[in-house]
C-alpha positions as CSV (number, residue, x, y, z in Angstrom):
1,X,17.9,-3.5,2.4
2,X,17.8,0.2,1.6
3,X,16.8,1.8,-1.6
4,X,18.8,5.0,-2.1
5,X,16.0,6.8,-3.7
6,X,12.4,6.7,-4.0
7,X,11.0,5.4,-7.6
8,X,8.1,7.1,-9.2
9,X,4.9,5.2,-9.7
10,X,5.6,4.5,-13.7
11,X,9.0,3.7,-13.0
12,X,8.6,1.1,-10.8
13,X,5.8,-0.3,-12.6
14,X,8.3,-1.2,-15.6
15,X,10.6,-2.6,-13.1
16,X,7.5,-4.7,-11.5
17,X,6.9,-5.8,-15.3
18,X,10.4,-7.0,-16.0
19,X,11.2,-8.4,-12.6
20,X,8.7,-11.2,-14.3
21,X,11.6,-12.1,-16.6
22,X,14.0,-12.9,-13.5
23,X,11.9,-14.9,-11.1
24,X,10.3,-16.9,-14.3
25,X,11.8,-20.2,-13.0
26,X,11.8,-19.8,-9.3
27,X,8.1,-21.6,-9.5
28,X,5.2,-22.8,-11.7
29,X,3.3,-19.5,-10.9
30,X,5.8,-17.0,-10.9
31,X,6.9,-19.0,-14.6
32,X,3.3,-17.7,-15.6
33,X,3.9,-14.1,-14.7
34,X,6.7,-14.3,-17.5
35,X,3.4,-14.7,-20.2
36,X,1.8,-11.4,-18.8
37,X,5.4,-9.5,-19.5
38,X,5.3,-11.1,-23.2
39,X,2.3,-9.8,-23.4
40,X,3.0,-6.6,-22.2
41,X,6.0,-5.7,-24.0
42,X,3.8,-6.5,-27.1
43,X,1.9,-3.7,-26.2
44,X,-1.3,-6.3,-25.5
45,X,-1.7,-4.7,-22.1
46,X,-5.2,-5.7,-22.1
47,X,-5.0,-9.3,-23.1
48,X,-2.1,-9.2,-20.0
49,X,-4.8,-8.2,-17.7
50,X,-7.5,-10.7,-18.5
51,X,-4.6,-13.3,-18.5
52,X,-3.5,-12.0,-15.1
53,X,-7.3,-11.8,-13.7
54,X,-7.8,-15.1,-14.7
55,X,-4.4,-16.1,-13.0
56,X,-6.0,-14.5,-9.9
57,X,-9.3,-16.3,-10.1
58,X,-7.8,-19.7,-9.8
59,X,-4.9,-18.6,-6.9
60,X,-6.3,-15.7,-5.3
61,X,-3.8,-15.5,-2.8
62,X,-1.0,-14.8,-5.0
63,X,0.8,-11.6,-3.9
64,X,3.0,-11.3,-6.9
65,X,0.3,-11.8,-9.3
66,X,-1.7,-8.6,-7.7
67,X,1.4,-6.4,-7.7
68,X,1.2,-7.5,-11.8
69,X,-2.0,-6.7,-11.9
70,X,-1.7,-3.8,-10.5
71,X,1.6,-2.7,-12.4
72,X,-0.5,-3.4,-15.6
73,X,-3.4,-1.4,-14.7
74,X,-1.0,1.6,-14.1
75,X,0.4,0.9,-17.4
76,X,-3.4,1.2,-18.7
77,X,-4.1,4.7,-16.7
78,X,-0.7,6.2,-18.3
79,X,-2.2,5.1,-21.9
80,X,-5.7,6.6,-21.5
81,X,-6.6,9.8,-23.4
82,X,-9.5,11.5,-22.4
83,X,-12.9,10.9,-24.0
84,X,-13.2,14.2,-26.1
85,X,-10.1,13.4,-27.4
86,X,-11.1,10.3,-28.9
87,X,-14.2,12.0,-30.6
88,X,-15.3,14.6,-33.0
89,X,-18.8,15.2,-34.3
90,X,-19.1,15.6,-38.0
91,X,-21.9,16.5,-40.4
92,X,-23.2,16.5,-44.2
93,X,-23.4,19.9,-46.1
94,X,-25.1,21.0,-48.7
95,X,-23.2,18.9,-51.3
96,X,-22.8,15.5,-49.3
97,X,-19.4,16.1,-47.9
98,X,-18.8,15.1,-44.3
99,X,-17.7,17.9,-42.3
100,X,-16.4,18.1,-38.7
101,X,-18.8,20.6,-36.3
102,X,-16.8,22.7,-34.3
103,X,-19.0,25.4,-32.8
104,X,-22.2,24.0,-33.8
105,X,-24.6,24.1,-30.0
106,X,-25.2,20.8,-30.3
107,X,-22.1,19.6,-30.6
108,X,-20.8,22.1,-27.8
109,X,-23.6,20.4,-25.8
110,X,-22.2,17.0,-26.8
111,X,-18.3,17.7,-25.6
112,X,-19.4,19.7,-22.5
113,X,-21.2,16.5,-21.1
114,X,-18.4,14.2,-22.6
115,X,-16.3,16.6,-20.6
116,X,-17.5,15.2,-17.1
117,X,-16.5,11.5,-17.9
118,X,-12.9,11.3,-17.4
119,X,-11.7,7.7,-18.7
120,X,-8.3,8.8,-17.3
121,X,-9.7,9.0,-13.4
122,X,-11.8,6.0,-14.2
123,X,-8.5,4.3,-15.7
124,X,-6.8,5.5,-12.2
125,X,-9.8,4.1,-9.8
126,X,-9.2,1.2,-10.9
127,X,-5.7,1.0,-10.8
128,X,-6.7,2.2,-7.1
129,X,-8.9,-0.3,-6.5
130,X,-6.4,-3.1,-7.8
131,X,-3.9,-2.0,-5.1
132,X,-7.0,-1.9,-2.3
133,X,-8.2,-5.4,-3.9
134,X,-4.4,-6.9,-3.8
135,X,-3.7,-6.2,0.3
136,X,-7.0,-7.3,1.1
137,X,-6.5,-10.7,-1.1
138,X,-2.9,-11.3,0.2
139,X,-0.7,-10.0,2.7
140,X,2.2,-11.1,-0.4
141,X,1.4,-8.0,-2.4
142,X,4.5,-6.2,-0.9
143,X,4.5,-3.9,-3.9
144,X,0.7,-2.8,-3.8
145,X,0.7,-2.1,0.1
146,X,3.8,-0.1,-0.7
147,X,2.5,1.8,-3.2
148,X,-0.7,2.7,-1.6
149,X,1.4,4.0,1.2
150,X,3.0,6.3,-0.7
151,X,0.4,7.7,-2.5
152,X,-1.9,8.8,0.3
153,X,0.3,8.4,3.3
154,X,3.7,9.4,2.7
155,X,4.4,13.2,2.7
156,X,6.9,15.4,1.6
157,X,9.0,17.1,4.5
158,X,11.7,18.4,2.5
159,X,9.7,21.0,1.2
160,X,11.4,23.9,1.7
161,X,15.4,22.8,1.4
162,X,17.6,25.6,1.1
163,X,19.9,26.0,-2.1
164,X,23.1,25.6,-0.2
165,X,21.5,21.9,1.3
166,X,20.4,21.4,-2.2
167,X,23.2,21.8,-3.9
168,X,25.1,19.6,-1.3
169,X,22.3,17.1,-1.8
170,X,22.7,17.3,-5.8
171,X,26.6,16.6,-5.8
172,X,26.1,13.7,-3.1
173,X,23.5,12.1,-5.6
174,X,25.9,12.0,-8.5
175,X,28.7,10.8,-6.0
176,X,26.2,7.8,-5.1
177,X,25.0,7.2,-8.5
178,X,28.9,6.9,-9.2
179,X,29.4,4.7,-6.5
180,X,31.5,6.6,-4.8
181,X,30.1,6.1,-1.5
182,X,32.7,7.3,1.2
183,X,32.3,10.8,-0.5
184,X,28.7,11.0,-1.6
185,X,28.3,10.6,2.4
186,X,31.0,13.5,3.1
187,X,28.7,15.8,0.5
188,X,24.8,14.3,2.5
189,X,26.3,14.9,5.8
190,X,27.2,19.0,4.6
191,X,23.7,18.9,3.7
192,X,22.3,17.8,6.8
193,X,24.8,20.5,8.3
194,X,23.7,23.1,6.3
195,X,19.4,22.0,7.3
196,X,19.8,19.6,10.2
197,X,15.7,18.9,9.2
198,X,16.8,17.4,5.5
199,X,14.9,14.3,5.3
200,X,16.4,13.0,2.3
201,X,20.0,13.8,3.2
202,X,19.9,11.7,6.2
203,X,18.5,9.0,4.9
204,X,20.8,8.8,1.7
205,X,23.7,9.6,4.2
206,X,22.4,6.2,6.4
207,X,22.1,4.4,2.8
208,X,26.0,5.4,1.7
209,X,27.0,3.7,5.2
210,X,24.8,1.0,4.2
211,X,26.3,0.5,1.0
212,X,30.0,0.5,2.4
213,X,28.7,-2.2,5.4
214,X,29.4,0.3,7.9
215,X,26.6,-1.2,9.8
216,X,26.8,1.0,13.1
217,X,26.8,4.8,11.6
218,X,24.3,3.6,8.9
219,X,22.1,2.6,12.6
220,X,22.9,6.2,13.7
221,X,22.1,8.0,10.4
222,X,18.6,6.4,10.6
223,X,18.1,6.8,14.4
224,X,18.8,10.1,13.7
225,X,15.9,10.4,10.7
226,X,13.7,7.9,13.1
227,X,13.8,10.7,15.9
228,X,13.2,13.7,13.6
229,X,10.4,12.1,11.9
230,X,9.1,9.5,14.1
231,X,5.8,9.3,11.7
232,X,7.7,8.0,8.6
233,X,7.9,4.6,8.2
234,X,11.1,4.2,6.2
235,X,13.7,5.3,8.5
236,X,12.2,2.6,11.2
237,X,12.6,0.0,8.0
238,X,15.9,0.9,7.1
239,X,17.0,1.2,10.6
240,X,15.5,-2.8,11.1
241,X,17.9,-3.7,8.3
242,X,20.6,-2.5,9.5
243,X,20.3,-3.9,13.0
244,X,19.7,-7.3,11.6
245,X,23.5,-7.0,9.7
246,X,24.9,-6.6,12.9
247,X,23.1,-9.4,14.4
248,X,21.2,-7.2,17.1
249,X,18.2,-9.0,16.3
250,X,16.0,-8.6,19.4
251,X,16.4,-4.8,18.6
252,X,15.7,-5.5,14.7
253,X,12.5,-7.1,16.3
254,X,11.6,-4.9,18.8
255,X,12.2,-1.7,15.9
256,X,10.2,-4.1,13.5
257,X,7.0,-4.4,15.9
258,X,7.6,-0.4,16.4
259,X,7.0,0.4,13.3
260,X,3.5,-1.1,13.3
261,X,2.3,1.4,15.3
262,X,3.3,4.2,12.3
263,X,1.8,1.7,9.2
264,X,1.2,-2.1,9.0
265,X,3.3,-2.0,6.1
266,X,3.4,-6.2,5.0
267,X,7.2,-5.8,4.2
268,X,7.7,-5.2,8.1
269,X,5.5,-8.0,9.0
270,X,8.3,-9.9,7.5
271,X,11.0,-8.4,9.0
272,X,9.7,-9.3,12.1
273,X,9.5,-12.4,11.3
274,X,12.5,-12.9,10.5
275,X,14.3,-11.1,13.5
276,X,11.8,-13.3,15.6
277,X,13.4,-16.1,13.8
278,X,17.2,-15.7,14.3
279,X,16.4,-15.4,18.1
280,X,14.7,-18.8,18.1
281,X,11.6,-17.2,18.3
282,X,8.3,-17.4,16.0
283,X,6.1,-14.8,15.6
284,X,2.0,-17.2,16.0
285,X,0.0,-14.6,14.6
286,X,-1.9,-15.8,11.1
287,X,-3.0,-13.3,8.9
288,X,-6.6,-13.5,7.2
289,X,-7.6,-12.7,3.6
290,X,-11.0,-11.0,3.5
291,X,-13.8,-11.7,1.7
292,X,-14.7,-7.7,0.4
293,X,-13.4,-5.0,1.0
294,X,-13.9,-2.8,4.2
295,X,-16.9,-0.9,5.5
296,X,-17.8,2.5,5.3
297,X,-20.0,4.9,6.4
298,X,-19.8,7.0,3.0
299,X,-20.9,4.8,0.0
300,X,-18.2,6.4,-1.9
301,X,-17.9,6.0,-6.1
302,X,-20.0,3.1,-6.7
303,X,-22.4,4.9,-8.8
304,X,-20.3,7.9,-10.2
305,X,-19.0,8.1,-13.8
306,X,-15.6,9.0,-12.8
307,X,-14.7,6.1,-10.6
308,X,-14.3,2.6,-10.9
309,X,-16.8,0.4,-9.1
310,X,-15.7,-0.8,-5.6
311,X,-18.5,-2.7,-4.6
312,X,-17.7,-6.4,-3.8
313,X,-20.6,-8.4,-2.2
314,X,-19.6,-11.7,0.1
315,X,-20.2,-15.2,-1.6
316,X,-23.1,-16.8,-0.2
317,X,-22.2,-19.0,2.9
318,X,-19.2,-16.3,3.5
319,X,-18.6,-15.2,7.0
320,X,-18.4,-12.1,5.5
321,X,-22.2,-11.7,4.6
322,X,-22.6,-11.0,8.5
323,X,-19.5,-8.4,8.1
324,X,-21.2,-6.7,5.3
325,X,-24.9,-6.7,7.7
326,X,-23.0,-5.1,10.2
327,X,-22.8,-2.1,8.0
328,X,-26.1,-1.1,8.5
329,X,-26.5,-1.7,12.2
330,X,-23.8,0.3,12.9
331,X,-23.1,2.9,10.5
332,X,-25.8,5.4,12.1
333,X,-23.3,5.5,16.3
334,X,-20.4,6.2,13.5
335,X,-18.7,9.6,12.4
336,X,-17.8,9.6,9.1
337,X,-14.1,7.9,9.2
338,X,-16.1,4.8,11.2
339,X,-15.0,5.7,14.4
340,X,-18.2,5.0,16.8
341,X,-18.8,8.2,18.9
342,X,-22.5,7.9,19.6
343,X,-23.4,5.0,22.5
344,X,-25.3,1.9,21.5
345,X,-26.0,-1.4,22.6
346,X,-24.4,-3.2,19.8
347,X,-20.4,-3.1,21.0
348,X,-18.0,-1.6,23.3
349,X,-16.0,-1.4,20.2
350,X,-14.8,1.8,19.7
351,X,-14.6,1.1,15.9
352,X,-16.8,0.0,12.6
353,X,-14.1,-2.1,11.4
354,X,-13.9,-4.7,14.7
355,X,-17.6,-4.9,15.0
356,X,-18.1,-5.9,11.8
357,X,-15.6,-9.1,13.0
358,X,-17.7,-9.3,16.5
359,X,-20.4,-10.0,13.7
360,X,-19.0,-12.3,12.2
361,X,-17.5,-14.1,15.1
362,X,-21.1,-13.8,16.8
363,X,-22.8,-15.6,13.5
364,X,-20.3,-18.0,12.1
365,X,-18.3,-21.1,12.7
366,X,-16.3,-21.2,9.6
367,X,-12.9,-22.0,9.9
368,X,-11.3,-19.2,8.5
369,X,-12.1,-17.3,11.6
370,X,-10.3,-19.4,13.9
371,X,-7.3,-16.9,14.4
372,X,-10.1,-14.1,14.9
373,X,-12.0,-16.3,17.3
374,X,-8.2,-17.3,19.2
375,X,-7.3,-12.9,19.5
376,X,-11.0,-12.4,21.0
377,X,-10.6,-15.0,23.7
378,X,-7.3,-13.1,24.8
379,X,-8.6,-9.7,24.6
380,X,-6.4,-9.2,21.4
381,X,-9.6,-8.8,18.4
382,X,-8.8,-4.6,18.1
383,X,-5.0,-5.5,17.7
384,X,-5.7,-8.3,15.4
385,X,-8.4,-6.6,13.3
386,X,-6.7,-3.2,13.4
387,X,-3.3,-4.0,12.2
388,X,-2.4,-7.2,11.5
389,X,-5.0,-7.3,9.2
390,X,-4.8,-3.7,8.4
391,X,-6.1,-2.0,5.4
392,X,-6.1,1.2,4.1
393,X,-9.6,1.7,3.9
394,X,-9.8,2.2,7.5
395,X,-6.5,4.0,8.1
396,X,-8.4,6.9,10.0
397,X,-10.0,4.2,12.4
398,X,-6.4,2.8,12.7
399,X,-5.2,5.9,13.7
400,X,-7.1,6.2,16.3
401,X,-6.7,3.4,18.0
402,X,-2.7,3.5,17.5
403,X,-3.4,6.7,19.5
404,X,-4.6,5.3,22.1
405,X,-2.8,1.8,22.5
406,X,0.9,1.9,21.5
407,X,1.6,0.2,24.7
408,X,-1.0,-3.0,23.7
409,X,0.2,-3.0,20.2
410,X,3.6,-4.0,21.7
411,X,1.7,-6.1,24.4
412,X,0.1,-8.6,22.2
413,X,3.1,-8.9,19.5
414,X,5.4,-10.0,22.8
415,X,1.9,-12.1,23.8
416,X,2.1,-14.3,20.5
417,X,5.8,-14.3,19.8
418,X,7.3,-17.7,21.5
419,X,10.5,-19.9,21.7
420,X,10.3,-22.3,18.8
């Protein structure tokens, strides 16, 4: 269902934190999560995290647990000051008394090197890293694969909105907020009048029909958005939703597997899903965790003071010990986003990311490979590897490839999804 309006970060971080509260009973783990909010609202943020991280250990595949996590870890960021701030040098004089050195070189020396550790940015890697961590853990952590997405996807079109738009746009919010929804939409659609390219005013205009479950112009608002900006992802989620109320769910699902050739957001995978299931249909694709996180050719923060550590190493007997080899065999054909551009004998593979699964697939018989093993056997790994089991480390190989393959994208999703 449609959101009116974006959240920021720390907002929906609180609302993350007390949603704990409201799904406490709904099962023994989520009823666990309710321990991390006591905590939390106790200020004991970092007892919440090792309670949460230990949560994690034992069910590593739990998505709301991650999107806790992660929520927590933001929580941590916001409250970190920055080192100089935490320190000041002080002295003896002459008669014993502890003074604090202001100008003194040494101490000038001191701040100026404390000055290039920022706990803040290490506070936010990992924060970072929690998100990264959570969608390649479980494809549950709606939140975190959200999130990521709109901190280094998403952009801002509505830039440069006139005042007459804007002050359309302003008067339509506080209509909404009101719930007067017949003419909050009067006031968006002026706006949209007054700059046809208004993101926002489109959107909110498709969310007041929404609201009002006037299912068919709420389809055109967002048709309208999806057509200006056919990069976003949200008008192509909204516009799923609003098919699916009006029980056009072949279109729901064919919108649905659409949008995963703009971002393999997890939400949609769902949404497919369940448009696939109203039409008797099942969608037999299995997602994999991983066992690290994805390769690159640039060995990235792993050694500097202001980031957090992102170097996971596969358990021995993993499959993914051969994915991490891979790294090295490969990384010299690759440009610098891991897209191979030099020739080799290793893979036609045009990308880092699916040889390192070739690798795999080549060395081990583990199970956990089996869907892998069933997409390379139909000519399916790129799709499979790509984006079902997307990740934003390799968006820029993803990219690519989307570039190049809308049409299979579409082919193997039809390929897998059969009459139950």
């Amino acid at each position: 269902m449609p959101l009116k309006a974006p959240i920021s970060i720390l907002a929906f971080c609180f609302l993350m934190l007390s949603a704990a509260n409201s799904f406490a009973q709904s099962n023994p783990l989520d009823k666990k999560l309710g321990k991390a909010q006591e905590l939390v609202q106790d200020n004991k943020t970092d007892d919440a995290e090792k309670y949460v991280v230990k949560l994690l250990a034992e069910y590593p595949d739990f998505g709301d647990g991650w999107d806790m996590l992660a929520s927590i870890r933001y929580l941590q960021y916001k409250d970190t000051k920055p080192l100089q701030a935490q320190i000041s040098v002080t002295a003896k004089d002459e008669k014993g008394k502890e003074v604090t050195l202001k100008n003194d070189s040494l101490t000038n020396q001191l701040m100026e090197m404390l000055s290039k550790i920022s706990l803040p940015q290490i506070a936010y890697s990992k924060y970072i890293y929690t998100l990264r961590k959570a969608t390649a853990m479980s494809k549950d952590a709606v939140r975190s694969c959200m999130l990521l997405r709109r901190i280094f996807v998403d952009i801002n079109v509505d830039s440069n909105v006139n005042k007459k738009a804007l002050k359309y746009f302003n008067e339509g919010d506080e209509e909404f907020s009101n719930k007067n929804y017949t003419k909050a939409a009067t006031l968006y659609k002026r706006a949209t009048e007054e700059q046809p390219e208004f993101y926002k005013a489109q959107m909110y205009l498709g969310d007041c029909y929404y609201a009002t479950k006037d299912y068919t112009e709420a389809i055109n608002a967002f048709r309208i958005a999806k057509d200006k900006y056919p990069d976003l992802l949200e008008p192509s989620k909204y516009l799923t939703d609003a098919l699916g109320k009006l029980g056009q769910y072949e279109k729901a699902y064919d919108e649905a597997v659409r949008s995963f050739t703009i971002y393999p957001d997890f939400s949609m995978a769902m949404k497919m899903d369940d448009a696939a299931y109203m039409t008797n249909k099942k969608v037999n694709i299995i997602w994999t965790p991983r066992g690290v996180l994805p390769n690159k050719v640039e060995d990235t923060g792993k050694n500097g003071l202001n980031e957090y550590s992102d170097h996971d190493t596969a358990a021995d007997g993993s499959p993914w010990k051969y994915y991490q080899a891979a790294n090295d065999k490969i990384n010299r054909y690759c440009d610098k986003n891991g897209i191979i551009t030099k020739s080799n004998d290793l893979t036609k593979s045009r990308y880092m990311e699916v040889y390192g699964w070739e690798e795999m697939l080549k060395n081990s018989t583990d199970p956990l490979l089996n869907e892998a093993r069933k997409m390379e056997k139909q000519n399916f790994l790129d799709c499979y590897v790509l984006v079902t089991c997307f990740h934003y480390d390799f968006y820029d190989q993803y990219l690519d490839f989307i570039a190049h393959n809308r049409d299979k994208v579409a082919r193997y999703y039809n390929t897998f999804t059969k009459a139950r």
